[in-house]
N, C-alpha and C positions, 0 to 999 in steps of 0.2 A: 539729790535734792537741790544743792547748790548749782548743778546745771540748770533745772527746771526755775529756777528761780531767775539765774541770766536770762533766760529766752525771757522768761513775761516780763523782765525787767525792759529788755529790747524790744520788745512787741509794744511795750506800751510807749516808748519812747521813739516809736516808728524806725527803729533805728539810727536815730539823729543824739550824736552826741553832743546838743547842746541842750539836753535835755534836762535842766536846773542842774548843771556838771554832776552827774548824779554818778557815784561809783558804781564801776562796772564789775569789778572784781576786789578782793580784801586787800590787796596791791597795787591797784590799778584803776585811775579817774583821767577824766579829759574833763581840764577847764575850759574858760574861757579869758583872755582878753578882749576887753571891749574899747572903742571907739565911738562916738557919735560925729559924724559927720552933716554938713549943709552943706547942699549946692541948688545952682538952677538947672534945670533940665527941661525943652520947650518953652520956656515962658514960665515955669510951675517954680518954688520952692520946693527940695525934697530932702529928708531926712532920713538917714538910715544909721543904723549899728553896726559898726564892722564887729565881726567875733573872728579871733584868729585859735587855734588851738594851741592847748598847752598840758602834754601830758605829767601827768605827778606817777610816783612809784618811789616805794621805798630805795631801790636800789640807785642810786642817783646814776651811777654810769651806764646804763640802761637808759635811762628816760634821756639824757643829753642830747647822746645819735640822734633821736627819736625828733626831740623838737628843735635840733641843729637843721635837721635836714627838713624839716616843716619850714622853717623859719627863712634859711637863708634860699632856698626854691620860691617863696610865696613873698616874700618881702626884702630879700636883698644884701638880708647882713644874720649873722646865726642869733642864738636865743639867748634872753636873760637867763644866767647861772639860777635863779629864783624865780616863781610864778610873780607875777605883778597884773594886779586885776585893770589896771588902765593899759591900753597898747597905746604907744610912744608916735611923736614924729620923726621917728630916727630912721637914716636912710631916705632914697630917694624914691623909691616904689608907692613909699602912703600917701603921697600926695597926686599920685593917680588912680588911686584904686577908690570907687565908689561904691564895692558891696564887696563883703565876706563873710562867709560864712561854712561851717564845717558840719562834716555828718561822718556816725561809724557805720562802717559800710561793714566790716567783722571781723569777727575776735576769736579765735579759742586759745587755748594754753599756751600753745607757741605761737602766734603771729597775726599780727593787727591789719585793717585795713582801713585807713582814712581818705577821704574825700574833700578836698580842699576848691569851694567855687569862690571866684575873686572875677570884679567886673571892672576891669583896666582900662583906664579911659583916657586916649591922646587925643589924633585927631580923628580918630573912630572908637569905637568902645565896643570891646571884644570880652566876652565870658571866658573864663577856663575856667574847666572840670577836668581836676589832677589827681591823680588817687598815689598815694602812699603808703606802700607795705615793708612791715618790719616785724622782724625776729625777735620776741617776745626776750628773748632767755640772754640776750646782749645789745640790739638796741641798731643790728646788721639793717641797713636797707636792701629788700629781698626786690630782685631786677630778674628778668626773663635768661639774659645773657649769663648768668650766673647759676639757674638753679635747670638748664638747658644745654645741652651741647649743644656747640654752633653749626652741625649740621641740622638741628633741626630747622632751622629758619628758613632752608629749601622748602620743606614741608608745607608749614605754615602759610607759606610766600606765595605756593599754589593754591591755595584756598583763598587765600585773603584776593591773589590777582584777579582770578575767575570769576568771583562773586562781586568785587567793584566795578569788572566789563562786564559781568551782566546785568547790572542794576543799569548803570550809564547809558548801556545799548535801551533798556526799556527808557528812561525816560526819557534820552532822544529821540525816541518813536513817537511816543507819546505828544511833547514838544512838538514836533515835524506835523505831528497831526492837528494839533490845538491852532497851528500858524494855516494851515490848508484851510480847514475847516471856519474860521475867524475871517479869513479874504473873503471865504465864499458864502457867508453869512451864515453857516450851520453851528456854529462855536454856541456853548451853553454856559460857558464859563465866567469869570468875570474878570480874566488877566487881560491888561491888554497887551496888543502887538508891541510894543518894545519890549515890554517885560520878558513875555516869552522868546523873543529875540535874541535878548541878550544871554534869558539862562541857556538857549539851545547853545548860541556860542559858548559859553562858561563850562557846562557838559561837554561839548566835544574837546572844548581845550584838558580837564580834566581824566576824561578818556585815553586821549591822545600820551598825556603824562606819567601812566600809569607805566613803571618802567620794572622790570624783571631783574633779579640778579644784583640785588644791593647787598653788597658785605653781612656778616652774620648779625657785626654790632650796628651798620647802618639799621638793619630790621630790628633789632630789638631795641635802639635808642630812639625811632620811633613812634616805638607805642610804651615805653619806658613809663611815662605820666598818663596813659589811660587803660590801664593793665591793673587788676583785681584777682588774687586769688583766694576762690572759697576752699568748702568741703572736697568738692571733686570735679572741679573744672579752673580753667583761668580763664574770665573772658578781659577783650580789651574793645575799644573803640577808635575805629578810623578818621584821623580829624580834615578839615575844609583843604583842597589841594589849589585853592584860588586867595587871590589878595583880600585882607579885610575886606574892603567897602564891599565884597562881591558874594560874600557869605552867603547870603541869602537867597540866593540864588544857586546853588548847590545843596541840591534837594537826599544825594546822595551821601554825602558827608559823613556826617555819624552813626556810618554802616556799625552796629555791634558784633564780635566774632568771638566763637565759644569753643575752646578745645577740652577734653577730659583729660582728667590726669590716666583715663587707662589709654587712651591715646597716645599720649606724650611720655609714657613711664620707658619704653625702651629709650629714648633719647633724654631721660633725665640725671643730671649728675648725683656724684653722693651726696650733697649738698640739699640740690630738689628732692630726694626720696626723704632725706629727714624731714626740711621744712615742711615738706606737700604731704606726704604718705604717712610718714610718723616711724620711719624705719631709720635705723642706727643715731649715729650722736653727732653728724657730720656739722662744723661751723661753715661758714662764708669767709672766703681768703681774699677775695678780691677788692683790691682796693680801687679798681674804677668807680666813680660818682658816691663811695664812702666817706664820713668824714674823720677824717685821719687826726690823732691827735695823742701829743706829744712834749718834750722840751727840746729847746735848745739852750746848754748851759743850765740858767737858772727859770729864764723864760718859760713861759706856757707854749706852745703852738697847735695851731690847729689849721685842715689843709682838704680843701676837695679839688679834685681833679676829674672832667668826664672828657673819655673819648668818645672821639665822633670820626669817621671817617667817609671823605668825599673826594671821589675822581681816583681812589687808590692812596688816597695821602691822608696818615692820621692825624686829630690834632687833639692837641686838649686844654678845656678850658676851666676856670675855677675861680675859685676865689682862698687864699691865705689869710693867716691871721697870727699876726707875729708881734710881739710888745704890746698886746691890746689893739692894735691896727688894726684893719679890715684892706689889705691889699687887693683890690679885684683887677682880673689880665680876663679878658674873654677870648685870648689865647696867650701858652706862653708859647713866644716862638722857639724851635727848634727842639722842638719835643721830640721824643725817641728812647729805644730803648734798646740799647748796646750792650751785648753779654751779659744779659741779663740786667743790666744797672739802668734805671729808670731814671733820665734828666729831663730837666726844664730850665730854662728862660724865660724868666717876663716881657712883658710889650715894657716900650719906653714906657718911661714918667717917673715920679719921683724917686721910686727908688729900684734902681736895676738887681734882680736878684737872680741868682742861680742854685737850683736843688739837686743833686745827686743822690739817688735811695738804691740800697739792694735790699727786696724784699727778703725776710726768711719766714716761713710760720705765718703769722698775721702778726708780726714787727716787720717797718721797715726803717732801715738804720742809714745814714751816711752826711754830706757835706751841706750845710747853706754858706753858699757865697754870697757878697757882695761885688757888685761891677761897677766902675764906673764909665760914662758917657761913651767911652769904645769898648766896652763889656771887655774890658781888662780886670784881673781881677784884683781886688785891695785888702788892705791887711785885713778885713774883718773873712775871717774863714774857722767855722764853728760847727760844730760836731750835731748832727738833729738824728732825734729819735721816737718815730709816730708808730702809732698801735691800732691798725683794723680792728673795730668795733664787734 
C-alpha cells in the first residue's frame, strides 16, 4: 500500500521534487531553498527563482553526504548544518548562476536520484543537467567507478565510440548535402550557408576527437554527473565535445546511452550487486569524489578529493574544510599514493598544507601538516581522522 501510494505521490508530481517539498517517504523530503533573482537579458527585464535542494531525514549523518555533495558540486562551498528557506550569497558561484532548479529523477529504499539543472552565465551561458545518486542507508555517493569493475569501461567505450561515429558520420552527410544542394539551388531548408558551414566543420572536428582507450576512471569521471541509475538499467548522457559559444551547432551531443544491469552484472562489484541488484550488505569504500569527514584534534574537518587522470598522470582535485575555512586547491600538487599511504599538497596561497591518510575499512587515519613558503614543514603537525560516508 505504501508503495502504491509513492508511485501516485510521483506521478502526480511529475516526478519533480519541487513539488510543494512534499514528503516522499516517512523519513525522507527534498526541500527547497529559494532565491529570487533580476537581471537583463536582450534588452528584456527577467526574473526568476533559483530552487536549490535540500534533503531532511531523520538520520542527520545520512542527509549531510547527501546535500554536502549537492551543495559544494552546484554552488561551491558545502551545505548549511540546518535547512534555511532563503539560499545565501555565500560563495562565488551565485552570482553567475541565473536559473536552478531540481527534480527526483528516483527513489527506492536504498538509493536516490537527483537531478540538479543550473544556468551559468559568464561570457556565455551554458545549462548543466548533473544528476546525483546516493545510497539511501549512509548518504555514499554512488559513481560508475565504484559500483563497476574497471574493466568494464572497455566495454562500454565500444558502444559509446561506435554509436557517436555513427551519428557524426550521418550528420556530416547530411551537412555535405544541405551545403551541395543550397549552392545549387535545390536546398529546402532554412540554414544558411555559414551555418551549416560551420557545423560541418564543428562535426568533423568532433568526429575527429572521438579518442579510444581512456583509462577506466577517465571514462567514468566523464559521465560521473550524467549517469542515473533505475530499476534495471543505468543510462547516462554524452555532453558537447566543442567550446561553449559552439554548442549549438553540435547536433550530436547529448547522444543518451543505456546499459542493463543483466548486462553489466558479470562486471559488477560487491558493492554494485547490493546498491543495483538488492544482493548482500556490501557498503561503498572508496573515498574518491566522497566527502570525508572528520577531526583533527578538537576541530571538525571535512575533505573531497576527485581523481582525474590525463596523458597517464593522476591528479586530484577538491576542496577542504578545516576551522570552518573552505580551503579550495583545484589541484593539490604532488598527489600520489605510496604504499598504500594517500598524500597531498596544496597549490600556493594562503595556507600551504599537506595530508597523509592510510585508509583502513572506510576510516582513513594520519598527518595534516602545515608548510611554509618552501613547503618545509613547521611546528604545527596534527594527527587527522576522516570516515567514508
Amino acid at each position: 500500500m505504501i508503495e502504491k501510494l509513492t508511485n501516485l505521490l510521483l506521478q502526480t508530481c511529475g516526478l519533480i521534487a519541487v513539488c510543494a517539498d512534499n514528503v516522499l517517504a516517512a523519513d525522507f523530503s527534498i526541500l527547497s531553498s529559494t532565491m529570487n533573482k533580476t537581471f537583463e537579458e536582450a534588452g528584456k527585464i527577467r526574473q526568476v527563482e533559483l530552487r536549490m535542494p535540500y534533503i531532511k531525514m531523520s538520520d542527520a549523518d545520512v542527509a549531510q553526504p547527501i546535500n554536502d555533495q549537492l551543495y559544494i558540486y552546484t554552488l561551491g562551498y558545502y551545505a548549511p548544518d540546518n535547512y534555511v528557506p532563503g539560499l545565501t550569497n555565500e560563495g562565488d558561484h551565485i552570482a553567475f548562476i541565473r536559473d536552478l532548479s531540481h527534480e527526483l529523477v528516483y527513489q527506492n529504499e536504498r538509493r536516490l536520484a537527483i537531478k540538479v539543472t543550473s544556468l551559468f552565465c559568464r561570457s556565455t551561458c551554458l545549462q548543466y543537467d548533473e544528476y546525483f545518486n546516493f545510497d539511501l542507508r549512509n548518504g555514499h555517493k554512488i559513481d560508475l567507478h565504484e559500483v563497476l569493475q574497471p574493466e568494464t569501461s572497455k566495454m562500454m567505450e565500444r558502444v559509446v565510440i561506435a554509436e557517436l561515429r555513427k551519428r557524426y558520420r550521418k550528420q556530416i552527410d547530411l551537412l555535405q548535402d544541405g551545403i551541395r544542394k543550397l549552392k545549387s539551388g535545390q536546398y529546402r531548408g532554412d540554414r544558411k550557408l555559414k551555418y551549416l558551414q560551420d557545423s560541418l566543420r564543428v562535426n568533423k572536428d568532433c568526429l575527429a576527437s572521438i579518442k579510444a582507450k581512456l583509462s577506466p576512471m577517465e571514462f567514468f569521471n566523464q559521465y560521473a554527473l550524467t549517469s542515473r541509475f533505475f530499476d534495471d538499467r543505468v543510462e547516462f548522457t554524452n555532453r558537447w565535445c566543442t567550446s561553449p559559444d559552439e554548442r549549438y551547432l553540435d547536433k550530436v551531443a547529448t547522444t543518451d546511452f543505456t546499459f542493463s544491469y543483466t548486462s553489466l552484472r558479470p562486471w559488477m562489484t560487491a558493492y554494485g550487486r547490493t546498491i543495483l541488484l538488492n544482493e548482500g550488505d556490501a557498503t561503498g569504500t572508496d573515498w574518491r569524489g566522497q566527502i570525508l569527514y572528520g577531526s583533527m584534534g578538537k576541530e571538525s574537518v571535512k575533505m573531497r578529493a576527485d581523481e582525474t587522470n590525463k596523458s597517464g598522470l593522476i591528479h586530484y582535485s577538491g576542496n577542504v574544510d578545516i576551522y570552518g575555512d573552505l580551503h579550495q586547491s583545484y589541484f593539490f600538487m604532488g598527489a600520489w599514493i605510496d604504499n598504500g599511504q594517500f598524500k597531498l599538497i596544496s597549490l600556493p596561497g594562503s595556507k600551504r598544507i599537506a595530508i597523509n591518510l592510510r585508509q583502513k575499512g572506510n576510516t582513513l587515519s594520519g598527518e595534516y601538516i602545515e608548510l611554509d613558503e618552501d613547503n618545509q614543514v613547521t611546528n604545527n603537525v596534527q594527527q587527522i581522522k576522516l570516515r567514508i560516508p
